[in-house]
N, C-alpha and C positions, 0 to 999 in steps of 0.2 A: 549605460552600465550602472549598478548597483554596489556600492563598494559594503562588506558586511561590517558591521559595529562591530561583531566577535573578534576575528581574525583579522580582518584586514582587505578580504581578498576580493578583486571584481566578480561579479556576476550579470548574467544577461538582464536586461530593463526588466520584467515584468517578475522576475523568480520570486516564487514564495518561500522556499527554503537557501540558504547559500551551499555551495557546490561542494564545498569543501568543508566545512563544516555544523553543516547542517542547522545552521542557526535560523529560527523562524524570522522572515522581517516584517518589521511591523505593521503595515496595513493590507494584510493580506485581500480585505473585502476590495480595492484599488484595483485587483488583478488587472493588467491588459498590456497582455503580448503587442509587441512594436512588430509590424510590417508581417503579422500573421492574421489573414482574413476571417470574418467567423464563419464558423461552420453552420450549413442549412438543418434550422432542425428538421427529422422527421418523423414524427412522433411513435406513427404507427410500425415503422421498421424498428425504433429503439425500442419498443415494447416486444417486438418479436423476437427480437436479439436480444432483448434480460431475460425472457424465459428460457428460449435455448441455453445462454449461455450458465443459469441457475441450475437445469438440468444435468448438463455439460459438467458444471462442477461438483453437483453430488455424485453424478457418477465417477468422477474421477477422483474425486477425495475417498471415495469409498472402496473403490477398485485399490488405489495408491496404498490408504492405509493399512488394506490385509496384503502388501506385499509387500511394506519397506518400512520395518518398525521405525527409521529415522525420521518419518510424516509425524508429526501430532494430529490428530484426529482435534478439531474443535471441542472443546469441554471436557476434552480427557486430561486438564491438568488436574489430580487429587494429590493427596497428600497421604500419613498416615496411616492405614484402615479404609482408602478408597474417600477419605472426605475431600472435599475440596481444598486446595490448600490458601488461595488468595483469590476470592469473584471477581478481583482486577482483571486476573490470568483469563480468565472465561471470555471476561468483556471485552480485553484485545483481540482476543482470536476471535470474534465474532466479527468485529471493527476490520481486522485484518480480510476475514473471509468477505465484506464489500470493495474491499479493494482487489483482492483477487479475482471478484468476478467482473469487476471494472475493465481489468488487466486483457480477459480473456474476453471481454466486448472487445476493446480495442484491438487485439489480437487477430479478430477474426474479420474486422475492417481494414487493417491495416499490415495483415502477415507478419508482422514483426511487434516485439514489445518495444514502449515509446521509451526514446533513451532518459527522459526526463521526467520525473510524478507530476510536473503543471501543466503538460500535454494531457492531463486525464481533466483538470480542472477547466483547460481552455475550449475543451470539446467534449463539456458539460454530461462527463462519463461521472467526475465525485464532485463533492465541494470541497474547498479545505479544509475545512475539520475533518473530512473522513478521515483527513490522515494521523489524526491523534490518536494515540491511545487513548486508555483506561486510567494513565497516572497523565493526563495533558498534555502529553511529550509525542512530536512526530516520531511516526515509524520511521525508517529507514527504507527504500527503494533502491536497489541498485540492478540497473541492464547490466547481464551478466555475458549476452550475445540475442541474438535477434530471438532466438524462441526460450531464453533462460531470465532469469531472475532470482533476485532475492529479498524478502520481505520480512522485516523485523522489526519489532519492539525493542528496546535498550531493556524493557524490565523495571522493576523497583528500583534498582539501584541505577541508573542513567546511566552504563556502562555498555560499550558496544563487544558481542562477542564474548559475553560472560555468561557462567551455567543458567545463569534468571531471565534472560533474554526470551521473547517471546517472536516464535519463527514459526509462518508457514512455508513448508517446501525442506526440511529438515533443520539442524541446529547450523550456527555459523563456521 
């Protein structure tokens, strides 16, 4: 067990973020799961399964977006007059859109989304950084139920659940 510097609280031996509140610990590059086997790479089904599942998500980001204006569409944040209003904005939802295609790898191995974000790192679907943002600060993961989720930036102001927050799959 991992007890966090932040709060206080235990976490499982190898977590990169704590559970509760999401505090990064410190040697993330250390990663290794206790009493979880590695996975066989194999290269040539992981290549066939990022293009399906890259396809897979344009078409679904694309279909989603003209039917439920609560999607943001990637690089549709502007501002003003249609400018852009923060390239942070851009560059999380981009960051974010690797992790959602991670999600829906995993998904299609595994039927269900993994109840934890270091399940994608231990079976070398991200690395940790994927999961920073644009301001340094991890997203936010949360299994929502076996085929739901939700994925979020805190935003510029490191605030969870506020208008700046940066979400794919609609607002919080």
């Amino acid at each position: 067990m991992i007890k966090c510097p932040a709060c206080g609280r235990d976490n499982l031996a190898g977590s990169i973020f704590c559970s509760t509140c999401g505090h990064r610990f410190d040697a993330p590059s250390t990663f290794a799961p206790v009493g979880l086997p590695p996975r066989p790479k194999k290269k040539w089904l992981l290549a066939a399964i990022v293009l399906l599942a890259a396809g897979l998500t344009v078409f679904l980001v694309t279909r989603t977006a003209d039917t439920d204006p609560t999607v943001p569409v990637p690089g549709a944040a502007t501002g003003v007059g249609g400018l852009q209003a923060d390239p942070k904005v851009a560059q999380t939802e981009q960051r974010l859109a690797t992790v959602v295609s991670a999600l829906n790898r995993w998904l299609k191995q595994h039927l269900s989304y993994p109840e934890l974000a270091e399940l994608l790192v231990r079976d070398d679907f991200l690395k940790p950084t994927d999961f920073d943002d644009a301001w340094g600060r991890r997203v936010d993961y949360e299994r929502l139920d076996a085929q739901r989720y939700r994925l979020c930036s805190r935003g510029p102001d490191n605030l969870p659940k506020t208008e700046d927050d940066v979400c794919l799959g609609g607002r919080p």
